[in-house]
C-alpha positions in Angstrom: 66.3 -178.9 154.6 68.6 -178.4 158.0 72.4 -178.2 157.3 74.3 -179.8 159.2 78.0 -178.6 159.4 81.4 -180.1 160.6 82.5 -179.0 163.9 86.1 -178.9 163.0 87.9 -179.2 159.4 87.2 -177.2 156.4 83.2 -176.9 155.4 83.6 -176.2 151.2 79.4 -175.2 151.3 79.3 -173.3 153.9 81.2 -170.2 155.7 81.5 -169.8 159.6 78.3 -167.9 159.9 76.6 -171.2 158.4 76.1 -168.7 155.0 76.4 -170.8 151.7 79.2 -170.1 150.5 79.1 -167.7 146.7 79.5 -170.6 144.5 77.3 -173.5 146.0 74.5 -170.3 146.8 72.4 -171.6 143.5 72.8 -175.3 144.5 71.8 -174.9 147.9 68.8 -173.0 147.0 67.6 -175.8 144.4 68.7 -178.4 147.5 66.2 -177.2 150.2 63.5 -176.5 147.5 64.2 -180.9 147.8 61.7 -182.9 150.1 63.0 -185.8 152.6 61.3 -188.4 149.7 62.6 -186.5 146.9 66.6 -186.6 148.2 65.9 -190.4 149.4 64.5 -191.6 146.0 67.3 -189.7 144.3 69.7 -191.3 146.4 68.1 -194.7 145.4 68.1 -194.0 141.6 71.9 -193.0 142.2 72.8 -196.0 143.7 70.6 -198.2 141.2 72.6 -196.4 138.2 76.3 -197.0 139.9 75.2 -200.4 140.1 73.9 -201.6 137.0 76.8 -199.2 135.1 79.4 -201.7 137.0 80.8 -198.8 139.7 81.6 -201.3 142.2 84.5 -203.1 144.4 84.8 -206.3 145.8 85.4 -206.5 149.0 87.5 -210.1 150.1 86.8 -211.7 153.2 83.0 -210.2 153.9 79.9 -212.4 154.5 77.7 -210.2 153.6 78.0 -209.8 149.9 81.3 -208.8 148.2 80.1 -206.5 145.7 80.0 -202.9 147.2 79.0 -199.7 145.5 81.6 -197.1 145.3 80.6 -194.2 147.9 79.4 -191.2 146.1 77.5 -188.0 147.0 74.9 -187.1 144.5 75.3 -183.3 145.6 78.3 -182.3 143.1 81.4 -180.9 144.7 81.7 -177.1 143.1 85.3 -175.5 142.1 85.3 -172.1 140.8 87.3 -171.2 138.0 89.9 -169.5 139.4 90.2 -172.2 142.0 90.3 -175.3 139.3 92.7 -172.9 136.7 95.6 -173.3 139.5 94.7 -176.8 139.9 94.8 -177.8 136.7 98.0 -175.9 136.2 99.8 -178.0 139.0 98.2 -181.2 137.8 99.6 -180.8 134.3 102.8 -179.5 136.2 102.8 -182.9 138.1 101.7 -185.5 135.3 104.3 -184.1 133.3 107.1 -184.4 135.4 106.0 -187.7 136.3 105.7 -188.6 132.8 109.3 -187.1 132.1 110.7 -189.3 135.0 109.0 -192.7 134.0 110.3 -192.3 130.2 113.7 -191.7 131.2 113.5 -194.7 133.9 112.6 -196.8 130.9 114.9 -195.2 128.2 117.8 -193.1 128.8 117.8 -193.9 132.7 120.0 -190.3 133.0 118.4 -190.1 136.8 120.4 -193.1 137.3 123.4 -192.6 135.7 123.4 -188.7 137.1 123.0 -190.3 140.5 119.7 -188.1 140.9 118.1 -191.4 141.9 120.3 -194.3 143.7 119.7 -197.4 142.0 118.7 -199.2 145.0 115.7 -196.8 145.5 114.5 -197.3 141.9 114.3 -201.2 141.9 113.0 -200.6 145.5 109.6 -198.1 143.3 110.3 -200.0 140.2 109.1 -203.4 141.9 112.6 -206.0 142.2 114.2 -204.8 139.0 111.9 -203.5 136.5 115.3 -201.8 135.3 117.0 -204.4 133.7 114.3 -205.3 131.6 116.6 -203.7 128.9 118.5 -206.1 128.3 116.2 -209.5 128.6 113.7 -207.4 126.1 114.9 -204.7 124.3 111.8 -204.4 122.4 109.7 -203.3 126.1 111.7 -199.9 125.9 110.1 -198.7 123.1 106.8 -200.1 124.1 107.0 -198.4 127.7 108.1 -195.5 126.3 105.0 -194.8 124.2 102.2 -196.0 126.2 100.1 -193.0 127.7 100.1 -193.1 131.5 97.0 -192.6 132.9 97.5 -191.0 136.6 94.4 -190.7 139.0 95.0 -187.7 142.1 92.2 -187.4 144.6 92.0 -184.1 146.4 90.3 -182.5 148.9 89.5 -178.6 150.0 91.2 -177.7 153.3 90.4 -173.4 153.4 89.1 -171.2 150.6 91.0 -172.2 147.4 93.4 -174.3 148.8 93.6 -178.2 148.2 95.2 -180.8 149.4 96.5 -184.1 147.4 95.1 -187.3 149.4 96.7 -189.8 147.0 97.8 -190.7 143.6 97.5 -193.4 141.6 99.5 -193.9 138.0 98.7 -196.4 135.4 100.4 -197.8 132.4 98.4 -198.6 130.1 99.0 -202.0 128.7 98.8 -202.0 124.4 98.4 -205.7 123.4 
């Protein structure tokens, strides 16, 4: 199998000197052990699988069929340990404090009253007023405050153990 890498950016698989790098060596090797049919007919059994499980997006406004397959490489994107340790330390780091700052926007509101956060710029995030919420339903406090938020961060490598946060996504997750 011929490699092809990026002219410019970060290349995770492979060094400078086109070398695999230490921890995608063993998946490279079983990769060019792979024939052109055998990498096209998994790619086919991918996409089959994505599609029948329901991984799919509509896409508004197309003529050409609105129901899309989410883009995905079959070739699995390798993070050493020491690498995904530090991530998984800042991630905790970051859904933490973001879960911190949500419970006290929707209970004690001290970011507000401390004058950490203007109140403009919360009902600006908060979506037109989210705030007062307290006192037309006093019973959505407690229910905000104990539903688990479910925050999504895509990242991608940009050197040797370093990453870079693309975006973020958080969820509440509605209890009915």
């Amino acid at each position: 199998m011929k490699w092809v890498t990026p002219k410019t950016g970060f290349d995770e698989v492979f060094d400078a000197r086109g070398q695999a790098r230490p921890h995608y060596a063993a998946l490279i090797s079983i990769l060019e052990s792979f024939t052109k049919e055998d990498v096209e007919r998994r790619e086919r059994l991918q996409q089959l699988t994505l599609r029948n499980q329901g991984v799919t997006f509509t896409v508004y406004g197309e003529k050409d069929g609105l129901e899309r397959i989410f883009p995905f490489d079959f070739v699995p994107r390798i993070i050493p340990a020491a690498e995904w340790k530090a991530i998984q330390d800042g991630l905790i780091q970051r859904i933490t404090t973001l879960n911190l700052f949500l419970a006290d926007i929707y209970q004690d509101q001290k970011c507000l009253k401390d004058g950490i956060l203007p109140l403009s710029y919360a009902h600006q995030i908060l979506y037109l007023g989210l705030l007062r919420y307290d006192a037309e339903f006093p019973e959505l406090r407690e229910i905000l405050a104990s539903v688990p938020q479910q925050i999504a961060v895509c990242l991608t490598p940009v050197a040797p153990g370093e990453y870079a946060r693309l975006q973020q996504q958080i969820r509440t997750l509605a209890k009915y």
